[in-house]
C-alpha positions in Angstrom: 46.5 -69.4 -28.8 49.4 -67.1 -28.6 50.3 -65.2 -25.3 52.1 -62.0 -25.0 55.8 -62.6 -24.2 57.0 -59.9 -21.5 59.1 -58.4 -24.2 56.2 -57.3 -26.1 54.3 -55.9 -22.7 56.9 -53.5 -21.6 57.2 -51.1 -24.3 53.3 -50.9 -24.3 53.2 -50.4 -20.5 55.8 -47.8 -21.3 54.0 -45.8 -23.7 51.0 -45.8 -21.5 52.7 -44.4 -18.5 54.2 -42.0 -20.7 50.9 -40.6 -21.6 49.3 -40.7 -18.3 52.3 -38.7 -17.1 52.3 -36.4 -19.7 48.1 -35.9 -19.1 48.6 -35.2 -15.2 51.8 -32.5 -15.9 49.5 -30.7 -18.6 46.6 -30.7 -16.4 48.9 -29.2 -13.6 50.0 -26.3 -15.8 46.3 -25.8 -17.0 45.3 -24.9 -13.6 48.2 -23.4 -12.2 47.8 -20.5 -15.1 44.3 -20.1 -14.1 45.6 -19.9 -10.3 47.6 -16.6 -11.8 45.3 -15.2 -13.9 42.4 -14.1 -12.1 38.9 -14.3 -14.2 38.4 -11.4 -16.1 34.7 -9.8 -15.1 32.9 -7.2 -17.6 29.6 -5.2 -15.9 27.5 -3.1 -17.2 29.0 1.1 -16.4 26.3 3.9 -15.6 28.0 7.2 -14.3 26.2 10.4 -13.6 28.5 13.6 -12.1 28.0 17.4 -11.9 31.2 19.7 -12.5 32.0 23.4 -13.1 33.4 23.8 -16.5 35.9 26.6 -16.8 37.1 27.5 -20.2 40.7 28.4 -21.8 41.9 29.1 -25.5 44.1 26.6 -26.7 45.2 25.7 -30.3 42.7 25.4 -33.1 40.0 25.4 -30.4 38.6 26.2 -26.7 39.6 24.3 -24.1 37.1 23.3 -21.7 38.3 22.3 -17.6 36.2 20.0 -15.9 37.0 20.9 -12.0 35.5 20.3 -8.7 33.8 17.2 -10.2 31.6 14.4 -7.9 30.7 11.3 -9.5 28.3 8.5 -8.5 27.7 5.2 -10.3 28.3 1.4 -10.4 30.4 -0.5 -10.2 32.7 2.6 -9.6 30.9 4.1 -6.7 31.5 7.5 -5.5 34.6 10.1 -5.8 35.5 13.0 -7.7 36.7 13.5 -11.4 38.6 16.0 -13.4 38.8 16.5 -17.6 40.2 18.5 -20.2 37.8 18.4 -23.7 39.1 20.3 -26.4 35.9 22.3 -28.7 37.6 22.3 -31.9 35.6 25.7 -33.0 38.1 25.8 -36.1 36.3 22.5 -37.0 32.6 23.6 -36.2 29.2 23.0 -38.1 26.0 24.6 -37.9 23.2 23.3 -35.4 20.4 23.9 -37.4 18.9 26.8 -34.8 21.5 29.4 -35.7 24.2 28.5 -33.4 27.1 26.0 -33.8 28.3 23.0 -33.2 32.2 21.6 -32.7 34.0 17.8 -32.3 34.9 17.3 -28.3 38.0 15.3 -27.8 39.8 14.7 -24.5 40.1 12.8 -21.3 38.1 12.3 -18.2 39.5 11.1 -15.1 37.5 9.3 -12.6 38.6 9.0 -9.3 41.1 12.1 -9.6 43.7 12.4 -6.5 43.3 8.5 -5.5 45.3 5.6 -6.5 42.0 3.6 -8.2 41.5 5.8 -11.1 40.1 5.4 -14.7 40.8 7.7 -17.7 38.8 7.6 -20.4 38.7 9.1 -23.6 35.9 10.8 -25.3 35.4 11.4 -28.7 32.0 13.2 -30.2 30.3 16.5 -30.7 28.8 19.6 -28.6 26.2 21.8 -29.8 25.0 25.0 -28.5 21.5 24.9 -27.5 19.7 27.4 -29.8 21.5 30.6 -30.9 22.7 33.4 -29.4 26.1 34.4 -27.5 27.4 31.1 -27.3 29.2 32.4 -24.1 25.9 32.7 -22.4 24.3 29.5 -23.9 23.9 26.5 -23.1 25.6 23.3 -24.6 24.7 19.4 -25.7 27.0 17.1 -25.6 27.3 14.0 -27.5 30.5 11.4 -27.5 31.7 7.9 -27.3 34.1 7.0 -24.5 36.8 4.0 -24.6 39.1 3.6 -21.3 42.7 4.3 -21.8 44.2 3.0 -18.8 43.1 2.4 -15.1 45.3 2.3 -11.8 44.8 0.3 -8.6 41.3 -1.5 -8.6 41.3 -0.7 -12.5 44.9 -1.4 -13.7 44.5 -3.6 -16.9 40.8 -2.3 -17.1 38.8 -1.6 -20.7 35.8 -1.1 -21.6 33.5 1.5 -23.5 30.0 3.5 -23.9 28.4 6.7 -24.9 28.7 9.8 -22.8 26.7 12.4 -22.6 27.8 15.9 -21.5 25.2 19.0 -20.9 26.5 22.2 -19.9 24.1 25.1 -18.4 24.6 28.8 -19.2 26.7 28.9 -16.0 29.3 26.8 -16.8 27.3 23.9 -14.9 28.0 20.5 -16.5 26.0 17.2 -15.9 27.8 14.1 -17.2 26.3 10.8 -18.1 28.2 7.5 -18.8 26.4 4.6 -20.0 28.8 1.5 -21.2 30.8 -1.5 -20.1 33.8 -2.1 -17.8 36.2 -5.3 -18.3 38.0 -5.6 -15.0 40.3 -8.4 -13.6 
């Protein structure tokens, strides 16, 4: 039988310590970068608010102000929100009833005036409902919404949905957000 001489022990021990060392500091740097980045958490968005839609001309289009806007929802809760949607009228289509249609683009801000805000973008089409003046009509509102940027509770937020948008004959609007929020 031949026994291990000490010689041939050592550099084996070694190695083995080596490892085990090597194991506990990867382990330690595993969880101390989960200690620093907290758990990213994506929820399901619903959003309903009522605003007062005041229009301006701007370039190729009509610009449409969303002011004195109240929202309600989850996870957001309450507050108020502002916008500014461009109706690209140079770009419009008929509706099928007469009237027209345009593309929407702009930004909505929820939670306006505080430091937890989210802006989203929206992106889709409005159509007048029926024909007529479409001063005195009503609108439809159709778009998809992605989150540009959040402050406070929603820095490094993202997230999408569908937003809906309908607009009464006197300049009431009634928003809907249906989507997904990523928050950390």
């Amino acid at each position: 039988m031949i026994l291990p001489t000490p010689r041939r022990l050592l550099p084996a021990a070694l190695l083995l310590l080596v490892l085990a060392l090597a194991g506990l500091t990867v382990a330690a740097a595993t969880s101390t970068a989960h200690d620093h980045h907290p758990k990213r958490t994506t929820q399901r968005l619903v959003v309903r608010g009522d605003a007062t839609v005041k229009d301006a001309p701007c370039g190729g289009g009509l610009c449409l102000e969303l002011s004195d806007g109240a929202f309600r929802g989850t996870p957001v809760g309450t507050g108020g929100y502002s916008g500014r949607v461009e109706l690209k009228i140079a770009e419009g289509f008929p509706n099928g009833e007469g009237g027209l249609c345009a593309p929407i683009r702009g930004d909505i801000v929820l939670g306006a005036g505080t430091p937890d805000r989210l802006v989203l973008a929206v992106a889709g089409d409005s159509c007048q409902d029926g024909a007529g003046n479409p001063a005195t009509s009503s609108f439809t509102g159709l778009a998809r919404f992605a989150v540009k940027y959040g402050t406070g509770a929603y820095a490094k937020a993202d997230g999408g949905g569908i937003a809906t948008f309908a607009e009464d004959a006197a300049d009431h609007d009634r928003m809907t957000l249906v989507g997904q929020i990523t928050t950390r």
